[in-house]
C-alpha positions in Angstrom: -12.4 -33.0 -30.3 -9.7 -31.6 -33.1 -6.2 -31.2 -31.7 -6.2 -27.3 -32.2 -9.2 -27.5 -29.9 -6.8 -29.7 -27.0 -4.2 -27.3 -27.0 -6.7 -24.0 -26.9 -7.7 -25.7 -23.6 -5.1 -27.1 -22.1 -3.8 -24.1 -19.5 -0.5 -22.2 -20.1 2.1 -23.8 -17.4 5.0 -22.2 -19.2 4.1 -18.4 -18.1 4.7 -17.4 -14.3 2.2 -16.9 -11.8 0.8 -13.3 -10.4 2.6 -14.2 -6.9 6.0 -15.2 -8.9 5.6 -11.8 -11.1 4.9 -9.7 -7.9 7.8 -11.2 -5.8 10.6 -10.7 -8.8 9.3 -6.9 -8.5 9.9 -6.9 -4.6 13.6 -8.4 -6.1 13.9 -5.6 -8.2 12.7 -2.9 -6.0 14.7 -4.2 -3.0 17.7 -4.6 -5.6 17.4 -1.4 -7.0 17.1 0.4 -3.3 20.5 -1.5 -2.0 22.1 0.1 -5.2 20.7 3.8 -4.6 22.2 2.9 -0.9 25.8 2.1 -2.3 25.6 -2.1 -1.1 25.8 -4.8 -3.4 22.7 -6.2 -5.6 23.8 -10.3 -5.0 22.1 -13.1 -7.4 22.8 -15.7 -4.3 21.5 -18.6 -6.3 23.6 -21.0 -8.1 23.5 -20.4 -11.9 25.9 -21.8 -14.7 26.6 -19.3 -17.1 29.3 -19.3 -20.3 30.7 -16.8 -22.9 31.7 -18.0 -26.0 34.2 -16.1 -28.8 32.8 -14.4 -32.0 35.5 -13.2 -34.0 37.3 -10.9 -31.8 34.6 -10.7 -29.1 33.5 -12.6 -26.1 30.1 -13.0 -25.5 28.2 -14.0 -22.4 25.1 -16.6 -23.0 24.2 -20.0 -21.9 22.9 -19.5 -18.9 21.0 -22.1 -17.1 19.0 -21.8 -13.7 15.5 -22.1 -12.5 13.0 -19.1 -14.3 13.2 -16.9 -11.4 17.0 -16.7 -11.2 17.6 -15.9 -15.0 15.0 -13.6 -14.6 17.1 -11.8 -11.7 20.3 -11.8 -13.5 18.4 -10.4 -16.6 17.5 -7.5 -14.2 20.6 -6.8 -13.3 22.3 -7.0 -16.7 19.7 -3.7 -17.6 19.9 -2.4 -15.0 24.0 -2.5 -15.2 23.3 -1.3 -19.1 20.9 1.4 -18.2 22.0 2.7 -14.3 22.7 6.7 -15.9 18.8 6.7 -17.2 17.1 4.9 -14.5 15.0 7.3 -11.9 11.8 7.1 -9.9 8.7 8.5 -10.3 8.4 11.7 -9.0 4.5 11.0 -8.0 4.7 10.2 -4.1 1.9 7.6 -4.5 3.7 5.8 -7.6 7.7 5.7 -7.1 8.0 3.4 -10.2 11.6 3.1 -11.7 11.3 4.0 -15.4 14.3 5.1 -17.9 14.0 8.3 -18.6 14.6 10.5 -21.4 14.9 14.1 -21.4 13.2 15.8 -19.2 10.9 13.5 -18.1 10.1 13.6 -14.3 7.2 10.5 -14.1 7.2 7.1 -15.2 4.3 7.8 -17.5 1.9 10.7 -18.5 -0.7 9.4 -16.3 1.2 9.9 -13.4 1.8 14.0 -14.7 -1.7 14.3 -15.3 -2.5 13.2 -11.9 0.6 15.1 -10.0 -0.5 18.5 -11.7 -4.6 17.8 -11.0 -3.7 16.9 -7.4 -1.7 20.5 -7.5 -4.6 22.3 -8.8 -6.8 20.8 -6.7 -4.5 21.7 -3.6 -4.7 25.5 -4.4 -6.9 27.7 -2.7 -10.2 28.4 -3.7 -10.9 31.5 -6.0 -12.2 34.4 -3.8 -15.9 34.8 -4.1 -15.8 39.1 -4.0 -19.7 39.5 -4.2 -19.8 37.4 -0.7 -17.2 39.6 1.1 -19.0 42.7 -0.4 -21.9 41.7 1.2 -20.0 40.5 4.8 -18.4 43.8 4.6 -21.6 46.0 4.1 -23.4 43.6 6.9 -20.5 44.2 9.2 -20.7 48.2 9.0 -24.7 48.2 8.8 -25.4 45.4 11.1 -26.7 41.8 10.0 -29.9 42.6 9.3 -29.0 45.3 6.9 -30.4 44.4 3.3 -27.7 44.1 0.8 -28.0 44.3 -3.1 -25.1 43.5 -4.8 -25.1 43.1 -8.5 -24.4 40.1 -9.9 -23.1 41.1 -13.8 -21.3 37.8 -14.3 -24.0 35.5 -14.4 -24.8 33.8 -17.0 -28.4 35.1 -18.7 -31.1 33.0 -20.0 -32.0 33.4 -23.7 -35.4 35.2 -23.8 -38.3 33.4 -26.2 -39.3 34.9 -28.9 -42.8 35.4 -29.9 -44.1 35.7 -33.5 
């Protein structure tokens, strides 16, 4: 077996799991809520961290800590950078946190296109005035009263021609 062929085989340890992905966005949602409240957003794990000089500038960097808690303080470094821009989804069902820009009201168009079809489908119905014509003329002639009622918005079937 080649070496290239090893390595395409071998699984990828060095990206998180699905349960490690889900519960840093429980962190963040839980962090970002404690914010909206006004309370503190803590990183209560124990992290060494440095800043170093570049010409007339300090810089923060070297930071060491398990995956999960750089992740968290990488969090709240944007979210820190981008607080102003950050909103929720307007969608009830969604309530993502996105940055907007704009005018923008939903964390993507998907969630628009299925706030404004969940308001159309909401509406009432069209009224159907060739059935109240007829409930009308039943109503004042009785219910066994034979009603015609034209129907000129239906849609005609071409006619065949014959040679």
């Amino acid at each position: 077996m080649s070496s290239q062929r090893r390595a395409a085989s071998k699984p990828t340890t060095y990206l998180p799991s699905v349960t490690v992905l889900r519960q840093l966005q429980a962190d963040f949602d839980a962090g970002y809520s404690r914010l909206r409240k006004g309370d503190w957003w803590l990183l209560d794990h124990p992290m060494t961290q440095g800043i170093a000089r570049m010409g007339n500038r300090l810089i923060r960097g070297h930071r060491q800590a398990p995956f999960r808690d750089l992740f968290v303080a990488m969090i709240i470094d944007l979210v820190e950078e981008y607080w102003p821009q950050l909103h929720r989804c307007r969608r009830p069902r969604c309530r993502a946190v996105f940055v907007k820009v704009g005018k923008e009201a939903y964390c993507s168009s998907k969630c628009s296109n299925r706030t404004r079809w969940d308001r159309f489908k909401s509406r009432p119905r069209p009224r159907d005035y060739h059935r109240e014509r007829e409930q009308a003329i039943r109503k004042k002639r009785g219910p066994l009263a034979k009603v015609k009622v034209m129907r000129s918005a239906s849609p005609k079937t071409p006619r065949s021609r014959s040679t």
